[in-house]
N, C-alpha and C positions, 0 to 999 in steps of 0.2 A: 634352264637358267644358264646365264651367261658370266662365267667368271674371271676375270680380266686379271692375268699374273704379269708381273713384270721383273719376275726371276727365271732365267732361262734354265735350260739342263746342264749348259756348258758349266754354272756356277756349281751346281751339284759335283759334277763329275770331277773338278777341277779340285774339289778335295776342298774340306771344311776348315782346317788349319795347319799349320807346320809341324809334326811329330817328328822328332828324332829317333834316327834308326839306334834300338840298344840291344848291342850287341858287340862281344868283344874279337869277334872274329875280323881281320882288316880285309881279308879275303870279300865277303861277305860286305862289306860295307865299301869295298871296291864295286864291286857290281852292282850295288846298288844307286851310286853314285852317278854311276853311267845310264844306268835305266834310268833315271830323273832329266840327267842331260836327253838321251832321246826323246823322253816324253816329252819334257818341252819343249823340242822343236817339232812337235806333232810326229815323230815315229815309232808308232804303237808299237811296232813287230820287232823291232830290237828292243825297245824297252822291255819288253811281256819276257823274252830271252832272255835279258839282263838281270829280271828279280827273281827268273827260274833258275838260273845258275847261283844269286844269291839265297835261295831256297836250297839248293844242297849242299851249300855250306851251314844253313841255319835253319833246320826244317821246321822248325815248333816255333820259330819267331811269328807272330802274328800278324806285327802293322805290314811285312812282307808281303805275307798271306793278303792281308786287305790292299796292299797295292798292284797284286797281281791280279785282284778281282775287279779291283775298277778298271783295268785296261780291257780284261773280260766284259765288261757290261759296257762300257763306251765301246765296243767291236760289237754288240748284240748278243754275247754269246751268252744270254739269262743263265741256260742252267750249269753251265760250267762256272759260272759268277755267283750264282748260289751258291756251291759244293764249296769252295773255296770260302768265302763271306761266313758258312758254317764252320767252317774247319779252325777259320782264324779265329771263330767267338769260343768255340768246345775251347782252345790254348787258352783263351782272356777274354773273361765277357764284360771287362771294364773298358773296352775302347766305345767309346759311342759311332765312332765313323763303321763300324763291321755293321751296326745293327743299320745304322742309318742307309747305307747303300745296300745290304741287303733288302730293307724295304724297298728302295728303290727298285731293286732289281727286281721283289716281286711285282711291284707297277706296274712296270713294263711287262710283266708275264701276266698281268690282267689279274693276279690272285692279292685282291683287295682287302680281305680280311690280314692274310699275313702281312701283307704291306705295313697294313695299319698299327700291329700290331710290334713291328720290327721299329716302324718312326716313333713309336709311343717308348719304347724303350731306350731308343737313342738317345729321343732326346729327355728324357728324365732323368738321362746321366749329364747330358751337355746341351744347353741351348742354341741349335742353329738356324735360325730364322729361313737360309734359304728351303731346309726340310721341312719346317714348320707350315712353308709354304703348301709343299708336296700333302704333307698330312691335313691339312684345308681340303686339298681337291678331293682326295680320298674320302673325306667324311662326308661333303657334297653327292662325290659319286655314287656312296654308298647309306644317301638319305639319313646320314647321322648328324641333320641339321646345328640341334644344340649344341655338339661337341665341335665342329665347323664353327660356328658363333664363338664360342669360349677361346677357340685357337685363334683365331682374327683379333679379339679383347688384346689377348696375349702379344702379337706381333704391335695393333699399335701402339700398345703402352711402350713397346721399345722403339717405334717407329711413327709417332704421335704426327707428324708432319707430312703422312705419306698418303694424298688422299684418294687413292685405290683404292687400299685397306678401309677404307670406310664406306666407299661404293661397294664393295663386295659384298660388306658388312650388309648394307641395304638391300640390295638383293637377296640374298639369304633371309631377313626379314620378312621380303615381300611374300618367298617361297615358304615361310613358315607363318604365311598370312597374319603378319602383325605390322599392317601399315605405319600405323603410330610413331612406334616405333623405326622405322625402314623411313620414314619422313624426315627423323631428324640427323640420320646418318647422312642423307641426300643432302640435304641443306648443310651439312660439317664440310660437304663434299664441295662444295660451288662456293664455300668459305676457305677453301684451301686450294681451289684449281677453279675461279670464275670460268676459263674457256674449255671445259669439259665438256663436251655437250650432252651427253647419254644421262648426265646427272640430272638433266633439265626436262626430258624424254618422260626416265621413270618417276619425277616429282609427279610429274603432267597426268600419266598415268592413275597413280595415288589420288589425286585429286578428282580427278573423269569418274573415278570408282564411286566416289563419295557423293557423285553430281553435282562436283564444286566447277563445273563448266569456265568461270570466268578466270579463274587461278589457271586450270588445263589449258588453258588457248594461250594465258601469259609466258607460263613456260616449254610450250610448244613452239609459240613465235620467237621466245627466247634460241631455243634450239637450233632451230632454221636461218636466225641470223650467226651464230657461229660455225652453225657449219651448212650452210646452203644446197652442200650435195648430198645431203641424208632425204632421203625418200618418206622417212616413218614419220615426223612429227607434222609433213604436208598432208600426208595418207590422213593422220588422226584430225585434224584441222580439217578437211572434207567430210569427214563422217560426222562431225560435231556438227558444221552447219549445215550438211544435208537432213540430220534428226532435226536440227531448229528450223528449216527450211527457208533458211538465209543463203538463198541462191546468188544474189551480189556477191558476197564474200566468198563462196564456193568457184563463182567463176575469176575472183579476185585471187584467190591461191593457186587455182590451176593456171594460170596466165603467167603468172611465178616463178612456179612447176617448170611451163614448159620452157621459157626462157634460159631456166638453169640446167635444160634438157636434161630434167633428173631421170635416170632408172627406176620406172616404178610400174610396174606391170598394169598395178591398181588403178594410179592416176588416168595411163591413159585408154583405159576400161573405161574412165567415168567420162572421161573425153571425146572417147569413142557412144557411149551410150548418149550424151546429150547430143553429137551430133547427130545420131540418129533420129533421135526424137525431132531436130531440127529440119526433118530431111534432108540434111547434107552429109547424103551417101560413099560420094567417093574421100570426104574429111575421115566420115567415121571408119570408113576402109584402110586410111593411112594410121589411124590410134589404135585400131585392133591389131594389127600386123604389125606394128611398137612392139606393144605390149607382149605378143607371143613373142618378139625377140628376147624378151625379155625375160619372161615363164611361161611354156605354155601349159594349157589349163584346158579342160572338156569345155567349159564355160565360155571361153574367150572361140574357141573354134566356132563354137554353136551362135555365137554372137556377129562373127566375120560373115558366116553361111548365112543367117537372117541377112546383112547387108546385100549379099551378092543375088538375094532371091529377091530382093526391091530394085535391085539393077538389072532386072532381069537377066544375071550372069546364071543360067541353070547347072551347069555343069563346072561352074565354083562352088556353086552353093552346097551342091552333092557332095564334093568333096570333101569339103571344110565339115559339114555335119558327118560324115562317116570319120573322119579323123575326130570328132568332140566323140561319137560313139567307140572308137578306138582307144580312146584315152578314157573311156568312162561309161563301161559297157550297162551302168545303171541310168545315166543322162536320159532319163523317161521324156524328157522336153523335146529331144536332139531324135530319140528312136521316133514318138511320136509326127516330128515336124518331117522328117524324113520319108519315112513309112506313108504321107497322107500328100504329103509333095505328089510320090510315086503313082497315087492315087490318081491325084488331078493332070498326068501326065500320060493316065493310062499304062504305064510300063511298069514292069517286074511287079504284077500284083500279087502274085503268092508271098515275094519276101515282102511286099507294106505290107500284107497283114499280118505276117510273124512279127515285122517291129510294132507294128501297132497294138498287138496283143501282149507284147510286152509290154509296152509301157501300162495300159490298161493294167497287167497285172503290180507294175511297180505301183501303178496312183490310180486304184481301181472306184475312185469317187470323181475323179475328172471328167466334167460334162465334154469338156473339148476331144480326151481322149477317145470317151464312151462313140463319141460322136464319128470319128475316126474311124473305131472299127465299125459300129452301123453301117457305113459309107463302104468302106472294105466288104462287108458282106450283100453288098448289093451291087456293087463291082463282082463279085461272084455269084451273080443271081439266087445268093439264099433271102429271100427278102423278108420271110418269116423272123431271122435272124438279127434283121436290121431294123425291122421294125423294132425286135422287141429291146435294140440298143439305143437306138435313136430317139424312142420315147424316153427311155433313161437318159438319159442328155439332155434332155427339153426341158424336167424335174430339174436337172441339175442347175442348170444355165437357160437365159434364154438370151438365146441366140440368132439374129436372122438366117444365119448361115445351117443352121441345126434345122430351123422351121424349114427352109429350102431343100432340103435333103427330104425331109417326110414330104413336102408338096411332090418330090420329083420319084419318092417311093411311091403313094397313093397312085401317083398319073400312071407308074405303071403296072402297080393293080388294080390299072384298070375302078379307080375308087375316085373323080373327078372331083366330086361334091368335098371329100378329104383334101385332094390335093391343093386344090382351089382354097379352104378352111387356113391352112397352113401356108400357102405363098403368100395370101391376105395378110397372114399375121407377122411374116417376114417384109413384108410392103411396112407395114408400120413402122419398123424400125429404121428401113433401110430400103431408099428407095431404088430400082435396078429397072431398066429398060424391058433386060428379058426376062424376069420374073412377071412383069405387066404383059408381055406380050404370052405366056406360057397360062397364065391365067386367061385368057384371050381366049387362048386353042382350049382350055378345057369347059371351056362353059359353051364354047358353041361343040362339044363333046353331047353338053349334059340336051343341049338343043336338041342334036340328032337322036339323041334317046327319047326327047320326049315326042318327038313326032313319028 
């Protein structure tokens, strides 16, 4: 979940309110004086000097102690910020800024329970909304949803105008799966900031959930016209009309899309896939190579490779499929398509059938796969082996391509009467020049036997 703060750390660091140094020492309240003047013109290293000299004149002063710990923790130096941030609470554990940065300072040291537990003490002595901030994130970080909730309650009641706070609010809702609810902080949210757009995103969402499909697409379109270079409410708006299978409007967004030359890895996937489907090979070759500019993905390589193998590009296509296998050494589709390529090309048939038999084992109910290695195994003349895959392929799927494999197994065991059985049943589906002529050569086969 994404929590949008609009209180920086400089406000933290920068100190909660003005405390006077009390102390009667002038000594002491000289150096101190001067360490303020440094710090505020941004130089740490003589300020840090300045309240350390004021420290031995006044060793048990505390707010001291706690200003020499925030120079500590604005330089990174955690646990020297700690040790200090303790020492000034052991002297006065009524200052709320000791406890307050030392939470902070565990934040920053990633140790979240004390964190939490230093801003909960802070601020129960003094209210400071930028910490209140911090103890939000913490309770998120740390799946402590309701008490996150209850602290955001708290910040708008003093901040009632601020409509972050009430997006976040929503958020955390959604995260604590109470849409209902999380709907009507959205809605407070686009009544206090109409040009927000994320507000309009997660309504959209909310609603998609419920299968309120016409409200989702309003404040999805909503979205896209305030901010036109967001990728996500186009993304959601194709998927909505590609399930309704309202392809006008699907090609009516991507046109949109591309005009406002969004970044979307997704869109031009979908772009890249309908050209294909279109046969327009070298279109979908320019939207898949977008798209991996973009992110790339096992999927999207494995998608460029199928282009490059209908442009008869071979040795693109090879590449691009061992990069989708490289990025996604389970892509059973990509080792499959790979491994059966090599097949049909006669080359490296030991490795097609280690990829082939992977994949088989990834998706061991696949008739294409099954079919795959049969074909492998009779590329290595175990034909016993292929028969007995290739018949499992044929159960699975029927395929002309499957039936043509057992015709070209039979013809060479020598089993004519079979092979001839099977290219017939491959002719049915799918008619080939030399499948008709290979049936040809087997029946004047069965001729010469019978005479």
């Amino acid at each position: 979940m994404r929590i949008i703060f609009f209180l920086t750390t400089v406000l933290f660091l920068a100190g909660c309110a003005s405390v006077p140094l009390d102390t009667t020492r002038d000594v002491a309240k000289k150096y101190y004086i001067q360490g303020l003047l440094y710090e505020s013109d941004g130089n740490l290293y003589d300020a840090f000097i300045m309240y350390q000299k004021a420290l031995l004149q006044d060793s048990h002063n505390s707010f001291l102690l706690g200003k020499t710990g925030k120079i500590l923790l604005k330089e990174k130096r955690f646990k020297e910020a700690e040790k200090a941030f303790l020492k000034a609470i052991s002297l006065n554990g009524n200052e709320p800024e000791n406890f307050l940065n030392l939470g902070l300072t565990y934040y920053y040291m990633k140790s979240y329970d004390n964190a939490i537990k230093c801003l909960e003490k802070g601020l129960k002595i003094k209210e400071f909304p930028s910490y209140r901030m911090v103890l939000c994130d913490l309770y998120v970080l740390t799946n402590r949803y309701e008490k996150a909730l209850a602290s955001y309650k708290i910040l708008i009641d003093k901040f009632p105008s601020n409509f972050l706070l009430y997006f976040n609010s929503g958020l955390l809702l959604v995260k604590m799966n109470k849409p209902e609810e999380a709907e009507k902080y959205f809605l407070e949210t686009i009544k206090l900031q109409p040009a927000f757009e994320k507000s309009y995103v997660e309504l959209a969402s909310i609603y998609l959930q419920r299968n309120d499909t016409e409200n989702a697409l309003k404040y999805y379109k909503k979205a896209t016209e305030i901010s036109p270079e967001d990728p996500v409410p186009y993304e959601k708006m194709v998927e909505i009309y590609m399930k309704q299978g309202d392809w006008n409007q699907v090609e009516v967004i991507l046109t949109k899309a591309i005009k406002e030359n969004l970044k979307s890895a997704m869109l031009n996937q979908i772009v890249g896939f309908i050209s294909f489907q279109n046969k327009q090979y070298q279109e979908a070759e320019i939207y898949y190579k977008r798209a991996l500019m973009i992110k790339e993905t096992s999927e999207t390589w494995f998608n460029l490779g199928v282009v490059y193998d209908k442009m008869n590009k071979k040795d693109e296509m090879e590449k691009c499929i061992r990069k989708a296998i490289q990025m996604d050494p389970k892509n059973h589709l990509a080792l499959n398509y790979l491994g059966y390529s090599l097949l049909l090309e006669d080359k490296n048939i030991d490795e097609a059938f280690e990829l082939i038999q992977q994949a088989v084992h990834l998706n061991p109910d696949n008739g294409a796969y099954l079919d795959s290695l049969g074909w492998a195994y009779y590329k290595k003349n175990n034909y016993k082996l292929a028969e007995n895959f290739l018949l499992k392929a044929q159960k699975k799927e029927s395929d002309p391509e499957i039936f043509e494999h057992l015709g070209y197994l039979y013809y060479k065991m020598k089993n004519p009467v079979k092979a001839i059985y099977w290219w017939a049943r491959a002719q049915e589906l799918s008619q080939k020049p030399e499948i008709s002529n290979m049936i040809d050569v087997a029946r004047q086969q069965l001729l010469i036997h019978k005479q």
